[in-house]
C-alpha positions in Angstrom: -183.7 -76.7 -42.4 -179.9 -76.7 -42.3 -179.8 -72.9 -43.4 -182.1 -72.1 -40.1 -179.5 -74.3 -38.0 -176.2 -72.5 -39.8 -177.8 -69.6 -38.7 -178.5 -70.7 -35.6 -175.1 -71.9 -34.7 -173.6 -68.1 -36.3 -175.4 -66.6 -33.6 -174.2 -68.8 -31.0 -170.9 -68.1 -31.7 -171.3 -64.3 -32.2 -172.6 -64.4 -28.6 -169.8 -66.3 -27.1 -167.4 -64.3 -29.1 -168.8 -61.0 -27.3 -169.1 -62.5 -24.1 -165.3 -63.4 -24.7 -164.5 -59.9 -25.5 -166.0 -58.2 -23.2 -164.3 -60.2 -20.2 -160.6 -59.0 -22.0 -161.0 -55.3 -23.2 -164.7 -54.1 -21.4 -164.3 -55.3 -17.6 -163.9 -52.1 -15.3 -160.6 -50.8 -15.3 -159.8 -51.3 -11.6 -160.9 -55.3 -12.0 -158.0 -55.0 -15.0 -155.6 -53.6 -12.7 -156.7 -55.9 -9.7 -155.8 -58.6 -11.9 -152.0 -57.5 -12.8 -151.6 -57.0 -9.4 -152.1 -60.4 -8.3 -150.0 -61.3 -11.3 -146.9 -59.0 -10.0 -144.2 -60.9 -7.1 -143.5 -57.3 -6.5 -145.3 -54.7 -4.4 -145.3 -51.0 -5.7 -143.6 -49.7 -2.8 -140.6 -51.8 -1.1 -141.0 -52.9 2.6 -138.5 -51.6 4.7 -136.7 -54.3 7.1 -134.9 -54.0 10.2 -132.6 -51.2 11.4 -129.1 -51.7 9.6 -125.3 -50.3 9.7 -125.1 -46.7 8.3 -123.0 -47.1 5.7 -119.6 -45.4 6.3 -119.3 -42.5 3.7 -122.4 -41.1 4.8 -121.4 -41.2 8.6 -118.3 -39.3 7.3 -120.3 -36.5 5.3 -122.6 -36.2 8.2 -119.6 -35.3 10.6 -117.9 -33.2 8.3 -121.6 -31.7 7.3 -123.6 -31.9 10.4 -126.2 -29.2 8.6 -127.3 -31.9 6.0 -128.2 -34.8 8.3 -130.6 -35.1 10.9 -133.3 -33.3 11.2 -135.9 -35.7 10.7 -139.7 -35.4 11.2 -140.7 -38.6 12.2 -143.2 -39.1 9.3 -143.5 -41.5 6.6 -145.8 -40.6 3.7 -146.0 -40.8 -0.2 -145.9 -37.8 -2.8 -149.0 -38.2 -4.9 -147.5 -38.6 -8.3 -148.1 -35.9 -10.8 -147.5 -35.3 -14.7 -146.4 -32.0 -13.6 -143.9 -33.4 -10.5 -142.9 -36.6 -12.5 -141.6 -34.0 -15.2 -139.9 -32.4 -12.2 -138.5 -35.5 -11.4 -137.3 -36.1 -14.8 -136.0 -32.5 -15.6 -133.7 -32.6 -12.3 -132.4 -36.4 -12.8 -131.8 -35.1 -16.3 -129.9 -31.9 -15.8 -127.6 -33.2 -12.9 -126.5 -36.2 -15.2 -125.7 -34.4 -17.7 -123.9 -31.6 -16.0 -121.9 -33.8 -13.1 -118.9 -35.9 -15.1 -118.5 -39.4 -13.2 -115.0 -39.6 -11.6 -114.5 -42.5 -9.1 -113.5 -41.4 -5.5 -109.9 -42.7 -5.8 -109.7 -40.4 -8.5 -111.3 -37.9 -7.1 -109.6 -37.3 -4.0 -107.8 -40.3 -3.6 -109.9 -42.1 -0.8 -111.8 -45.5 -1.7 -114.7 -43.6 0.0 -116.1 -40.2 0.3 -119.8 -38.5 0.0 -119.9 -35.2 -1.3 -121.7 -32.6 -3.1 -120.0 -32.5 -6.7 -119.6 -28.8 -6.9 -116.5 -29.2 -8.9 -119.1 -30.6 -11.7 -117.2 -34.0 -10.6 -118.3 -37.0 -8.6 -119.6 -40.7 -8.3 -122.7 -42.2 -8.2 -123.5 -40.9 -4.2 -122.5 -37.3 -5.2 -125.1 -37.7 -7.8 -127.6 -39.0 -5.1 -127.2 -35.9 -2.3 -127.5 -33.3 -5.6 -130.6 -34.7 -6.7 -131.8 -35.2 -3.1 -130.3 -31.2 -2.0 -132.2 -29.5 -5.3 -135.6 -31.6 -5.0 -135.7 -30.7 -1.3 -135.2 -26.8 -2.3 -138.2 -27.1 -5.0 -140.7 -28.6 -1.9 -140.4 -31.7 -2.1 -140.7 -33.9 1.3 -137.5 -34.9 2.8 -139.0 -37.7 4.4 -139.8 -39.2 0.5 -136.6 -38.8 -0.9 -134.6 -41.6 0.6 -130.1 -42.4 -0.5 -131.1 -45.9 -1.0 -128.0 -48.7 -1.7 -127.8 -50.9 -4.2 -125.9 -53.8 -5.8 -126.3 -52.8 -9.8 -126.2 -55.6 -12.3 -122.5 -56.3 -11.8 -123.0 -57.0 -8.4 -120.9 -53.7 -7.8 -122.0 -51.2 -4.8 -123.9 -48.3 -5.9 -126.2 -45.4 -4.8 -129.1 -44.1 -6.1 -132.3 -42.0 -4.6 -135.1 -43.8 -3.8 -138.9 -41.3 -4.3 -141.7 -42.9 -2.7 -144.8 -41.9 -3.9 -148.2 -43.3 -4.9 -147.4 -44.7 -7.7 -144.6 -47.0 -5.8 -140.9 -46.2 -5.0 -139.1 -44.5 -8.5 -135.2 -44.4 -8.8 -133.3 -41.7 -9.8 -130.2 -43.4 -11.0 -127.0 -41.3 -12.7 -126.2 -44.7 -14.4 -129.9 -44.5 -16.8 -131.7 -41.4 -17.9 -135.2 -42.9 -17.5 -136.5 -42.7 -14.0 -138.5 -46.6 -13.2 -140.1 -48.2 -10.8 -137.4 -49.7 -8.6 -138.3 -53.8 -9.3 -137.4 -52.5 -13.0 -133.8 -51.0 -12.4 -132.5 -55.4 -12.4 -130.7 -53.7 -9.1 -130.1 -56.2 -5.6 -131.4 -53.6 -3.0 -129.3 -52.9 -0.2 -130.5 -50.6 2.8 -132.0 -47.0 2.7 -132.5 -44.1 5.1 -135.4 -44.5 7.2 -138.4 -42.2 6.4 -138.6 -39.0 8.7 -135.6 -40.2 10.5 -132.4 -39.1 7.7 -129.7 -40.8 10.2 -131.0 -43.9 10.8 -130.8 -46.8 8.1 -132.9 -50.0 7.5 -132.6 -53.4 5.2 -134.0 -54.0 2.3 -133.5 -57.9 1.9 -130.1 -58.2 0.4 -127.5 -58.7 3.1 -124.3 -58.4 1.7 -123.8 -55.0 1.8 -121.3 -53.6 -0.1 -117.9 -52.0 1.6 -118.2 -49.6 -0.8 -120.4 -47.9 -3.1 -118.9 -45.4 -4.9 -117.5 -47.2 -8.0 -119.6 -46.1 -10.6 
């Protein structure tokens, strides 16, 4: 008798065990992913706030480079997010951080503030931004994805990177780390960005002190 009720209970718990397992590892993948989701306080994409200032070094380039700016199409849109782009991605964040040497503005030129292409091999963390931004347009990529984007970094200092929305959520291409992440990764305040299909035009991001400058790093 008790060896037909150990038994008994040993299937019981065999079956409660499986039923336990397959709710962790064997529900369908998208219920998994459901699941994180609802667990995340971040959305994959950021959500663009209200029109903003433009910040002041990249009014400057535009008047001293009026061929660069404007010239936007009014769309929005996300790149669908390939092995073969993301190694794009990687291969051009790579090469222009290794071959640009970081030298502050003030050293630079002696000006707290100035946006330009490093074609000296020298420049801050903007220059950085309009390279990457310049060479991805020229391999196809959308100009209406690949958004300057400001930023407080995790010294509260101003800084630039470039903000590439896609599918997958908005990545950042950052001369300050190698590795491209998803932008509620970077531990970056975000500032303001360029407004999709419109280049010129500038919106919020939720952190209102805006940095004077953003070329320290």
């Amino acid at each position: 008798m008790k060896m037909r009720l150990e038994r008994a209970r040993l299937a019981v718990l065999a079956v409660t065990a499986g039923a336990l397992f397959g709710a962790l590892v064997g529900a369908p993948a998208a219920d998994a992913n459901d699941r994180l989701a609802m667990r995340s306080n971040f959305a994959a994409n950021m959500v663009a706030g209200n029109k903003t200032s433009t910040p002041i070094g990249y009014a400057q380039f535009c008047a001293e480079n009026p061929n660069e700016c404007g010239g936007g199409n009014g769309r929005g849109g996300k790149v669908a997010l390939t092995e073969a782009n993301l190694t794009q991605l990687r291969t051009v964040n790579d090469e222009i951080n290794q071959r640009i040497k970081p030298l502050t503005d003030l050293e630079h030129y002696g000006e707290v503030e100035r946006w330009s292409y490093p074609d000296d091999g020298y420049g801050d963390c903007e220059d950085y931004v309009l390279l990457k931004r310049r060479t991805l347009i020229e391999l196809g990529w959308p100009a209406e994805t690949l958004l300057i984007t400001v930023v407080r970094d995790r010294q509260g200092d101003g800084h630039s990177v470039l903000t590439v929305i896609t599918d997958r959520g908005d990545l950042v291409l950052d001369n300050q780390e190698n590795v491209i992440v998803s932008w509620h990764e970077t531990g970056y305040r975000f500032v303001k960005r360029q407004t999709q299909g419109n280049p010129d035009q500038w919106v919020s991001l939720g952190d209102v002190l805006a940095p004077l400058t953003v070329g320290q790093n």
